[in-house]
Residue, then its C-alpha position, 0 to 999 in steps of 0.5 A: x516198536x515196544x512190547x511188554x517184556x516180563x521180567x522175573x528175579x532168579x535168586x539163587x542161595x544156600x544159608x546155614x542154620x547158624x549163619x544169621x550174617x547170611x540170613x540178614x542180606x537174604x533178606x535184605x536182597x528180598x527187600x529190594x525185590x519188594x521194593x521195585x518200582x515197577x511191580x510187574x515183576x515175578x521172582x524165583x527163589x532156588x534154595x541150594x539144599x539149606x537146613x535152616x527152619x528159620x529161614x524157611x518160614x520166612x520164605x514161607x512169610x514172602x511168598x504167602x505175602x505176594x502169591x503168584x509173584x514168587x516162588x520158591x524152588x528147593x533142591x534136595x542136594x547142594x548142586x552150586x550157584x550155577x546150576x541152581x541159576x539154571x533150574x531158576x531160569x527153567x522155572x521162571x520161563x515154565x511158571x511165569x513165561x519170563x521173557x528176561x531173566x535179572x539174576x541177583x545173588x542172595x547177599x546183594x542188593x537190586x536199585x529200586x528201578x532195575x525192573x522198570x528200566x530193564x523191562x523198557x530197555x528190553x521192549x524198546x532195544x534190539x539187546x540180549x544182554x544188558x548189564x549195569x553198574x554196582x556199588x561195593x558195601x560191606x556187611x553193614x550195608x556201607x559202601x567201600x573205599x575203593x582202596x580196599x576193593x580186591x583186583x578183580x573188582x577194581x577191574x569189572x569197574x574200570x571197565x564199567x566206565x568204559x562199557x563193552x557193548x554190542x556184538x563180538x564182546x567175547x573177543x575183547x572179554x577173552x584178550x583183555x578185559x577177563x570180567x566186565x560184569x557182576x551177575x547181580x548187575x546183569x539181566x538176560x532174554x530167557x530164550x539166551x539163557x536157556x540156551x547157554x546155561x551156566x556150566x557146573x562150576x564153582x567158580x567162573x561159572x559166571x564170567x564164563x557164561x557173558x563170553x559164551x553169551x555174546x560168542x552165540x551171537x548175543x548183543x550186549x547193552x549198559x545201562x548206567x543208572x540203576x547200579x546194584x549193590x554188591x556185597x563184600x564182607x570185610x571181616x570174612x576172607x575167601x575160603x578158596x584163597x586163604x591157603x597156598x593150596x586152596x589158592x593154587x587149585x583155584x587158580x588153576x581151575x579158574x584157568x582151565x575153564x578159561x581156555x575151555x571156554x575159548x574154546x566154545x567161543x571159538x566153536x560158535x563163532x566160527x559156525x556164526x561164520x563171525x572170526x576168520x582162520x586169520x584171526x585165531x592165531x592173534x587173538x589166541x596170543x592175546x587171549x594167553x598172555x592175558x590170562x597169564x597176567x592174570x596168573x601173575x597177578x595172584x602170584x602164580x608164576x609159574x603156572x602162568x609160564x605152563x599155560x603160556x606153553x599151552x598156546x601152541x599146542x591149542x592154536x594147532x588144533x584150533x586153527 
């Protein structure tokens, strides 16, 4: 049996006064909030402590334009895209009563029926985490050659053609698959990301989050039409990676709350009664052979062999 489901945008960003790139996408992202199909949904606006009066008068201009539909939600100090995430969930579900949550980050884009076919997919499925597709452009808004997506994109996608759903997914995100989806591209029932906010993180916060989704109990959907468009500036490099040591302490970091977050997957499974002693051992290996792989993969060899030792150490206290 269907029922109305509300559905509402939480949109987290920070724009400095002299970034007029990252102003343009913010507003094409609200762009394509406008431009939904379906006018039923509410959006929330959470603004990470930005300087910049231009900025704000057009937020000003927007929601003056669409009262009561959107908005907007300054933080006093710079918390990080996670915990704004979080403050925008809260508001959605105090201001709108939103029974679903579609985050979309303030440079990418949302497919035009994102809210009609999430609000029916949500009414009509027994799902609380439902995920899409997305399309990689560039800061003119054209789409990439695949050749030049970074690893970890190339990855959500190929997993996007074979898409994780149904109960469990954590156990395969966590052994083998490590991303599967994009936060732009997902939309959550609000009592579930009240639940399971996204940890203070400056990165992985996301990733993090869909495993703990799904290890409280969470069931995961796809829906494949309506992908989003995802931003990757091609003249901008990553600040994290573009030295030895700013590459070193996030991929460290990135590790660390990995095997912290297997750990909280294990501890709502096993308080589900949904994985077995039996089964801890195996897929612990799998779970640190994976991300030692993926260590590798960015080069980090030798801090692949450290957590490959931690594995013994962590099954004794977890099995």
């Amino acid at each position: 049996m269907s029922r109305e489901c509300k559905c509402s945008f939480v949109i987290p960003f920070k724009i400095a006064v002299d970034n007029r790139s990252r102003l343009s996408y913010f507003k094409q992202c609200i762009e394509s909030v406008l431009n939904q199909t379906d006018d039923s949904w509410t959006a929330v606006l959470v603004d990470d402590a930005s300087d910049n009066q231009e900025l704000d008068d057009f937020i000003k201009e927007v929601t003056d334009s669409r009262p009561g539909k959107i908005i907007c939600h300054k933080n006093n100090v710079n918390v990080g895209a996670g915990v704004s995430r979080n403050i925008g969930v809260d508001t959605a579900a105090e201001a709108f009563g939103a029974d679903v949550i579609m985050f979309l980050d303030s440079d990418d884009l949302s497919h035009p029926k994102r809210t009609e076919k999430v609000a029916r997919a949500f009414a009509t499925k027994d799902a609380d985490v439902i995920y899409s597709p997305f399309i990689p452009i560039d800061e003119k808004g054209l789409e990439i050659p695949e050749d030049k997506f970074p690893v970890n994109i190339r990855k959500i996608m190929n997993n996007n053609r074979h898409p994780s759903i149904g109960k469990e997914v954590w156990k395969s995100i966590v052994s083998k698959e490590m991303y599967i989806n994009l936060t732009s591209a997902t939309n959550v029932r609000t009592r579930l990301a009240k639940r399971i906010p996204f940890p203070n993180l400056r990165s992985s916060e996301d990733s993090i989050t869909w495993m703990l989704y799904s290890a409280c109990g969470g069931i995961f959907d796809f829906i494949g039409d309506i992908p989003s468009k995802y931003r990757i500036p091609q003249n901008v490099k990553n600040n994290s990676l573009s030295t030895e040591f700013g590459k070193e302490n996030f991929y460290s970091d990135f590790a660390e709350a990995h095997v912290k977050a297997y750990s909280e997957c294990l501890r709502y499974a096993k308080e589900r009664k949904a994985i077995s002693a039996e089964e801890i051992k195996p897929l612990t290996e799998l779970v640190f052979e994976n991300l030692a792989e993926e260590l590798r993969t960015g080069g980090m060899h030798e801090m692949a062999d450290r957590f490959l030792k931690q594995k013994y150490v962590f099954e004794e206290e977890m099995i």
